[in-house]
N, C-alpha and C positions, 0 to 999 in steps of 0.2 A: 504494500500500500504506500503509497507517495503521497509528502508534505505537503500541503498547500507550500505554496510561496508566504514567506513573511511580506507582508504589507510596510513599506518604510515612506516616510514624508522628511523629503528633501528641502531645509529651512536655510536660504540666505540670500542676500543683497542681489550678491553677481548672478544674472541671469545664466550667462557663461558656465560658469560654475554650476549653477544645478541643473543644466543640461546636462552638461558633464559626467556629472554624479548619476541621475537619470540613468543615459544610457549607461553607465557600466553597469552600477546596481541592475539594469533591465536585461544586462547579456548573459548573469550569474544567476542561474535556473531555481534558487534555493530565497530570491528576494524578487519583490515587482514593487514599484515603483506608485504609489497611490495615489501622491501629487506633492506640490510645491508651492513655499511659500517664499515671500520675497524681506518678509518682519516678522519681528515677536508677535505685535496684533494679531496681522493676518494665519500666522501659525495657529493660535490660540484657537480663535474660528476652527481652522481647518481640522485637526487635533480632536474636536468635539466634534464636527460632519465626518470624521474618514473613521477614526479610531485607527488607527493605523497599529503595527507590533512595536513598530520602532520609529524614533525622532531623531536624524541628522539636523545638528543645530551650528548657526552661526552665531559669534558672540558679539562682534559688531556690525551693528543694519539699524535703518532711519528707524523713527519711530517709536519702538523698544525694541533692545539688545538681547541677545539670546538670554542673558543671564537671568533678569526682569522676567522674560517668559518663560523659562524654568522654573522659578518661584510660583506664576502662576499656575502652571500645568501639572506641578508640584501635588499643588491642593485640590485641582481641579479629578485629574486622573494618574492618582500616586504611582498609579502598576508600570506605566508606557515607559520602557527604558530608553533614557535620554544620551547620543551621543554628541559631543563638543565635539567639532571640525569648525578649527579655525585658526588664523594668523597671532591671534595670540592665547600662546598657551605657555605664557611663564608660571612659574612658579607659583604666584599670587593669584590669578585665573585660574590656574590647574585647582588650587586647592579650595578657592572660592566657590568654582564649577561643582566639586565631588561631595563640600560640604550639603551642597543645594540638592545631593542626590542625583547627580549625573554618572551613566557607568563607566564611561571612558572619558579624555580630555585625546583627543588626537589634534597632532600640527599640522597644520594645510601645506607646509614643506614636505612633509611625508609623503609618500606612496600612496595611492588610493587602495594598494591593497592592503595596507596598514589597517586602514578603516575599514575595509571588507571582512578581516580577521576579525578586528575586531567586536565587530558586528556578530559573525558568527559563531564566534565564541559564550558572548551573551546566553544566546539561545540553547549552545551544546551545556551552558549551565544552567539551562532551564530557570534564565533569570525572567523570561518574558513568554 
């Protein structure tokens, strides 16, 4: 019997960029791609219409900042494991991010398969 695909929602600014993420996420049989948001706001909305398994998040985008809508989505829907993809992930973000209950902090300098691991791993721990 075969998985559904994990449902993920692609959250940040650069269009570019969640194209990007889109298709790969969409070429890797084990994940599809629910939809995109371009803000915190707009995530929030979406988040509650898709239910998605999992939330790639960006930490800076107009509006509110990934981090703002992790607190909300937080309260909102504690279970949706949250991933950080983004330009800043020092030290203080990293730890700010994980305090907020995010499962991963990944750097947008990294691999995108970095993030696909660690996506999948998530799941092979039966965190979502």
């Amino acid at each position: 019997m075969s998985k559904r695909p994990k449902s993920v929602l692609i959250v940040d600014d650069g269009a570019l960029l969640r194209q990007k993420l889109s298709e790969r996420f969409s070429r890797e049989g084990d994940f599809e791609v629910c939809g995109e948001a371009g803000d915190g706001q707009e995530a929030i909305e979406k988040v509650q219409q898709l239910q998605p398994d999992l939330i790639i998040m960006d930490v800076s985008m107009p509006k509110m900042n990934g981090l703002d809508a992790v607190r909300v989505l937080r309260k909102l829907i504690p279970s949706i494991p949250i991933i950080v993809f983004s330009n800043y992930s020092d030290a203080f973000v990293k730890t700010l991010a994980l305090s907020l209950g995010v499962a991963a902090v990944i750097s947008k300098s990294q691999n995108i398969s970095v993030l696909l691991s660690a996506a999948r791993e998530l799941f092979l721990r039966g965190a979502a």
